[in-house]
Structures are given as C-alpha cells and as structure tokens.
N, C-alpha and C positions, 0 to 999 in steps of 0.2 A: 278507302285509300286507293289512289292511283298507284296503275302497273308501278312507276319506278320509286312511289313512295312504298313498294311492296320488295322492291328490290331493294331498296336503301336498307330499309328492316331486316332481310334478310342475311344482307353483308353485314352489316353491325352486330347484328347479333353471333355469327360466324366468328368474324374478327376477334371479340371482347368476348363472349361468352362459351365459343365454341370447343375448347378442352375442357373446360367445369364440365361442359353439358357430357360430352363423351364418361366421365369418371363417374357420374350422378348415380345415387341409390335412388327409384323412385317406387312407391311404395302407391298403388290401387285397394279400397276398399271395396268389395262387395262382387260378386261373382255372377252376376247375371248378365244381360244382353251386352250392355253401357260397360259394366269394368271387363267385362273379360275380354271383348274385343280391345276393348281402350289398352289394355296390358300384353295384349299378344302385340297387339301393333309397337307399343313399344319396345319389348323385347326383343322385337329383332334388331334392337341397336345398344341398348342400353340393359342397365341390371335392374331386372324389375322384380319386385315381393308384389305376389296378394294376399289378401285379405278377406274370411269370410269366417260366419258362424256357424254357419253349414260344412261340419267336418267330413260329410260325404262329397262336397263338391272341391276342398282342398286337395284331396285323396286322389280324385280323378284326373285335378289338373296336374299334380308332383308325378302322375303317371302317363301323364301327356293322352289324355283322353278330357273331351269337353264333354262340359258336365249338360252343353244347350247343342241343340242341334242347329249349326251353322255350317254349310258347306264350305265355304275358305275355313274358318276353325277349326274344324276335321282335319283339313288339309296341312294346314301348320303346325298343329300340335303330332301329327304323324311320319310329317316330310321336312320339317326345316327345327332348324338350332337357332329353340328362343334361351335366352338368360331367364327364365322365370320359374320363381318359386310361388309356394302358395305355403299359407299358416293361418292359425288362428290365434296365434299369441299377439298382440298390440303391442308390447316392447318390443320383439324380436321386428314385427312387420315399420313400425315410425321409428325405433331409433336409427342416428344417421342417415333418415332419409330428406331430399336436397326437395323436393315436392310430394306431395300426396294428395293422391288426385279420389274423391271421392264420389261413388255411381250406386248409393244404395235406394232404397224404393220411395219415391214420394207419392204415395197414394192420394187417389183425392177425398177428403173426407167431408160425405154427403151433410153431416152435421154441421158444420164452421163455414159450408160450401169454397173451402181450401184445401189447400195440399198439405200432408201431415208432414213437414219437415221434420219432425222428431229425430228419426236416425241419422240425418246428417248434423245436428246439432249433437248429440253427442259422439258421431266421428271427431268433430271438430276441438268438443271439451280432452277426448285421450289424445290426440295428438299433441296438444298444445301442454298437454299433462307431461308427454314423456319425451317431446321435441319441441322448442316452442319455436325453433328455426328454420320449421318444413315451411314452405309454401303450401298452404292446401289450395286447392284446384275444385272446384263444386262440377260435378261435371252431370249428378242428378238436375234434374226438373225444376226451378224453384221459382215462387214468386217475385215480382217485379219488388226490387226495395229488399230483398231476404241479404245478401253482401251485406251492404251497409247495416243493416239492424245486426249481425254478426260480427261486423268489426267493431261495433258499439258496446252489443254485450261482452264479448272477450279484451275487451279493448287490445287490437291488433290491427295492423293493414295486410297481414299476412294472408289472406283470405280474396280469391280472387275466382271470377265465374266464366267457362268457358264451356257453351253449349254444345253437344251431340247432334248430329243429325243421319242415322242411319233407319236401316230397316230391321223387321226382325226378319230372322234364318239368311241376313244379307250381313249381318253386322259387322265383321270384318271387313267383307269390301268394301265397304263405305266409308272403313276407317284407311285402310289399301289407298280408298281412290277418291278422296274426299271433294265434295262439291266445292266449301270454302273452309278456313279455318277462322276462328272467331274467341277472340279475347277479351275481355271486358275488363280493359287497361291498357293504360299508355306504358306502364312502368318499365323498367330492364327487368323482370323478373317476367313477365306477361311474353316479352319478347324470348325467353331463354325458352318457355313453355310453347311456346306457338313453334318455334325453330325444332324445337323436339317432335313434334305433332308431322310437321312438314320433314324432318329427312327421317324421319320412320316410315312414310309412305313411302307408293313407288310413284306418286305423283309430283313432281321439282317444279312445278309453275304454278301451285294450290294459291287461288286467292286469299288473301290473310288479310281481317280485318282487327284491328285494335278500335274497341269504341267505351265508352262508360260506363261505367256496375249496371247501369239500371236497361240502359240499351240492349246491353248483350243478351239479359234475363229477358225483356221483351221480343227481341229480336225470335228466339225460342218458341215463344207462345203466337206470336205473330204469325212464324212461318207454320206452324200446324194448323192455326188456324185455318190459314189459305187452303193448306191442304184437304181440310173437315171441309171449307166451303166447295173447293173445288168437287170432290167426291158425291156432297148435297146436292150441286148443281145436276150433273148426270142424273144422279138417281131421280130426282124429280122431274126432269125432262123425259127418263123415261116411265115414272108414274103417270104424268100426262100422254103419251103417247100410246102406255097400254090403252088407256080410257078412252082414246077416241080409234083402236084397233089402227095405230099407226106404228111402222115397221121403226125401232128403236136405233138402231145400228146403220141405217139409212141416214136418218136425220144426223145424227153424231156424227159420221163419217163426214157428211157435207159443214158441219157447224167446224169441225175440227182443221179442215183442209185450210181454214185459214191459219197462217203463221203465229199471226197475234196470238192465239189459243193453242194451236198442236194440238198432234196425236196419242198426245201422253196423258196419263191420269186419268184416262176418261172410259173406264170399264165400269158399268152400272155391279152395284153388290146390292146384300141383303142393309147396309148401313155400312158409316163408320167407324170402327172396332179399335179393337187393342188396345196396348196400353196408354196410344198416347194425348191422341186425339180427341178423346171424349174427354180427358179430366184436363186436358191441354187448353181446349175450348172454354169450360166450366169456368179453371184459373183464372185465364184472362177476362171473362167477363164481370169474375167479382173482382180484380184485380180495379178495373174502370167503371165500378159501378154506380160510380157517384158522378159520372161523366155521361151527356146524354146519348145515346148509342143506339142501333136496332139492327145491326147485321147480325153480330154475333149471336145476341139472343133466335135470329131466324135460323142460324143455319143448326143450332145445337135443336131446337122444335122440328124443323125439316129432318130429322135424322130421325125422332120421333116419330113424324107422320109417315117416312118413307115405310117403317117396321108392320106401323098399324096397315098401309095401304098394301104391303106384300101380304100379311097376312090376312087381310080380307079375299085376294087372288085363291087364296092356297084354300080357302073354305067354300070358296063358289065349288069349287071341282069336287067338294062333298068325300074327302077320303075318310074311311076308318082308323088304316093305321098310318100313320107319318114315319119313313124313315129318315134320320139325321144323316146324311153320309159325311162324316167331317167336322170337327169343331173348331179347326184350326181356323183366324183370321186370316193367315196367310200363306202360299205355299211354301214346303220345307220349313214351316215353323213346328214348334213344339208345343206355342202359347196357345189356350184358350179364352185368358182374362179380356173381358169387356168383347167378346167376339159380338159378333152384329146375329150371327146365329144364333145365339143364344137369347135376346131379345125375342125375335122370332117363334124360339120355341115355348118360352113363357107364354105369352099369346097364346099359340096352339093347344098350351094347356090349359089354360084360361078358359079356353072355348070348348073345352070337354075332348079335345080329340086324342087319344092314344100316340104315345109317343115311341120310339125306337131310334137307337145309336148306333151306328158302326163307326168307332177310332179306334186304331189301333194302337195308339195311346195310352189310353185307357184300359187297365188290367181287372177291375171292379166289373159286377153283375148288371149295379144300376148307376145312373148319375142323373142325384136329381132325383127329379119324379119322371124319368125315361128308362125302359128295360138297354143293357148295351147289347147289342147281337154279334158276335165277336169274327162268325163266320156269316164272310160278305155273302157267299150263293145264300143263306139262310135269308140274310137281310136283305135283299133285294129282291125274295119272294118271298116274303112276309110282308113289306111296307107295298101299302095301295097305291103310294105317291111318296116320292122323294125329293126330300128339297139338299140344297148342297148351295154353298156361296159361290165357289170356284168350282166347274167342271171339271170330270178327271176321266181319265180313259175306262177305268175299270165302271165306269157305267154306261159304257157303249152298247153295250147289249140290251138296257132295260131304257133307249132313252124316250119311248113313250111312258114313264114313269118320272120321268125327272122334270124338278120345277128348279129351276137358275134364272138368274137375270146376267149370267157372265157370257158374254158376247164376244169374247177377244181371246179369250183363255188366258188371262194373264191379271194380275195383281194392279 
C-alpha cells in the first residue's frame, strides 16, 4: 500500500472504528515470546486478558514479573501501568472479548515435514465455543492455506492472520517499534486490528500493509526464509575463507560496504538456530513442494554443511575436553530450542570427544550426554578448548582457548 493509501487506512479506521477500539476487551492466548509481548504492547492502551496453561507463568504476569527474559518486558511490567491480567480459565479469558489474538507453539513436525497446528485449532474451537463474535487474530506461525481451511472447517470469516516479526530477548521492542504491520485482509475488522497494533506503539508512521489470507501467511515464511539465506550466505563464505587461510571479516567488510547488501545481518555463527528459522525454512519448502524450486532446499543443506564444516575445525585442534560456554541462540535470551550449538555439540559427541557446560540457566548436573560445570573459573580450566556461538567478555582471559566464528560481537 502507498504512503497515503496507509494514511487513508489509518483516518478511517480512526473516524469509524476508533471509540469501539478504545472500550475493546482483547483477550491473547499463550504466554511465551509472541503473546506476551503482543499483550503488553497492547496494554498499554487497551484492556487486555492472557491466557495460558502454565499456571506458573499466569502467577508471574498478575505480579508483573515476566515469566521470559526480555529487556523492554522487564522494563514495563516494573515501570509502566499496563491494563493486563493473566488466567487460565477460557470463559473468564474469551467472554466479551471484541478479538483474540492467538501466539501458542507451532512446532515443526519432523513426521508430516509440517507445522503441528493442533493448539491453535483448538484455541480456535473454545473461542467460538464461548464467544462466537471475537475476531481471532492467528498471530502463531502457520502454513500457507491454514486461514482458509479454518474458516472452512468452523465455518466462519471471523478468523483472520496477521504475522509477528520480532526477535527473541528483543521481543517487545520490536513490537514498541515495529518494522511493518501486516494483515491478511482487506476487511473493517483487519483495519480496527492493524489501528490497534499501530497506536500501541510508539512508532505513528508504521508501514501497514493489508494483503490476502494466503499472502500474509507467505509473506511470514518468505521473510525468514531470506533471513536463514542471508545468515547461510556468511557462514559459507566464511567456511570458504577458513579453507583457503583467508582473513573472514576482511572480505565481509569489503562485500558489505556495498549499499545494495549492508552491514547488517552479516555476523558468521555456528548456524541458523532458534525457533524460527529452521522450521520456518522446512514449512515453506513442503508448503511449494510440488513447485520446481532449489534455493530453499540449498540454503536449509548449507546450514547442515556449515555444522559438519565447523565441527570438523574444532577436531583438527585435537581437544580432550570441550567446554560449551552458552547455549543460548541469542544474546539475553533465555531459549535454547534448535540453537545452532547444539547441533555442534551432537557432532562433538558423535566423534567421541568429552563434552562440558557452563549456563547459568541451567540448574541440573548434566544436560544431555554433557557434565554442566556451574562454576565458570572450574570450566574454563577444565575445557582444553572452548567453543561459544557469541563472544562474551567473561572469556577474555582464556581467549587462547576459545573457538567462535563471531566477528562483530553482535547477533
């Protein structure tokens, strides 16, 4: 949408919708990176309920303590007056709510080589059980075509998909200071939600696009994609560069100084991790698998090759024991699901070598087939060699020990 068809959108939907929007009960399912952010952002304008099954994380939010370690989250549930409650009852949380925006886990399942939409299908059946008037809002991960096969099965149009784009341990601000906002619908209902989205930030000039069910859900998988490609691109560039003892950060700097590309994105890692990208990549390629294709399939195999080619580095230099410093994908996260580390250290055990942990994370002895070593002076004169995805200071001392490929210090 052009600038003033972004502005047209935004006065109209002000005009006609904007006292509903002000009085609205809106109602978030699921309490991890996606709702909890999605619902504090809201709150600071509107009455928001969450929703979770995890009666430890409702408990923390009713006592304004996050249940994820988010630096802006911290910060708001400590320093600012949100409207936000948290429950686990379904009546209390969907009756009388005007939308309900749903953020619970779409895992990818290695089996179907798809995303397990289960939990959002039955978000979708209690809603409509005890409100059939909410707009839900998908705001999980979902296959290209999942809208439409939902408004099928429940037969409803009430059902509409508007994607996430944040980081994790960022996730607030991304919701604060959003790159674009993005609805998959032309409707008044699409527009009341996107106008919600936009005066909850502090950002009043957010691109806002309205496009099709199936676009929006694309649009989602598309942009990770680029992002998995982009991240592959580095990494293999400096796999090549190791192998001919050519200086990594050299080349980057000069490839990057072009405009075209920037200086952004482009820190070599152990792979690309977390939650989204890996199963984000997978989606999309069984989503067009009947379409003839070959990036996508290279860049989820170069993610592969980058794992096996680091850990063949890490066994030239012959150590006994490996320390892990870190399992986090990202700094100030808390996650370590699909970390690029973790691949890594499967490897490492694979190949017989002795493993060792330092997170402080982590409260348990072992994790895995790895002893945890709790205290860093112990672990860092224990392991012969340590590998770490992300540099950190507290291995300044030992850093003839340390194997990284992060070059920039940064994410």
């Amino acid at each position: 949408m052009k600038d003033a068809g972004i502005q047209q959108a935004h006065e109209y939907t002000r005009m006609k919708y904007g006292q509903e929007a002000l009085n609205m009960k809106i109602t978030v399912v699921g309490l991890g990176y996606v709702g909890l952010a999605c619902a504090t952002l809201l709150a600071r304008k509107n009455k928001v309920v969450a929703i979770d099954l995890d009666q430890s994380k409702v408990q923390m939010v009713n006592a304004r303590k996050s249940p994820i370690v988010d630096i802006e989250l911290q910060n708001y549930f400590s320093d600012h007056n949100l409207n936000l409650s948290a429950t686990s009852d379904t009546v209390e949380a969907y009756e009388g709510a005007s939308y309900v925006v749903v953020a619970t886990p779409t895992n990818f399942n290695v089996l179907t080589s798809a995303f397990d939409t289960s939990s959002v299908e039955a978000v979708i059946a209690d809603v409509l059980q005890v409100n059939e008037a909410a707009v839900i809002v998908i705001k999980s991960t979902i296959p290209v075509g999942f809208v439409d096969s939902m408004r099928l099965k429940f037969n409803t149009d009430q059902i509409i998909f508007s994607p996430e784009f944040l980081r994790e341990g960022r996730a607030l601000y991304d919701n604060l200071h959003p790159s674009r906002i993005i609805v998959g619908e032309h409707s008044g209902q699409a527009r009341i939600f996107a106008n919600l989205l936009r005066e909850s930030s502090l950002e009043k000039s957010v691109p806002v696009l309205f496009t099709g069910t199936k676009e929006a859900e694309a649009i989602k998988l598309f942009a990770n994609t680029y992002l998995a490609m982009r991240v592959a691109f580095f990494n293999e560039l400096d796999n090549l560069a190791i192998s001919e003892s050519l200086d990594s950060q050299q080349i980057i700097d000069g490839v990057c100084f072009d405009p075209r590309i920037g200086t952004h994105y482009n820190n070599p890692s152990f792979g690309y991790g977390g939650y989204c990208l890996p199963k984000d990549t997978k989606q999309l390629l069984f989503n067009f698998r009947q379409v003839p294709h070959s990036l996508i399939q290279a860049i989820i195999e170069s993610n592969d090759i980058r794992k096996d080619f680091l850990t063949e580095q890490i066994l030239l230099k012959k150590p006994m024991i490996v320390g892990v410093f870190r399992l986090e994908m990202k700094a100030n996260s808390d996650n370590f699901r699909d970390s690029a580390i973790l691949g890594i250290m499967n490897r490492l055990h694979e190949s017989g070598v002795e493993l060792i942990i330092h997170e402080p994370r982590l409260t348990e002895d072992t994790f895995d087939f790895a002893r945890v070593v709790h205290d860093i002076d112990a672990f860092k004169a224990e392991a012969d060699l340590i590998i770490t995805n992300r540099n950190k200071n507290e291995l300044l001392d030992v850093a003839e020990k340390v194997f990284t490929r992060d070059l920039y210090g940064e994410d």
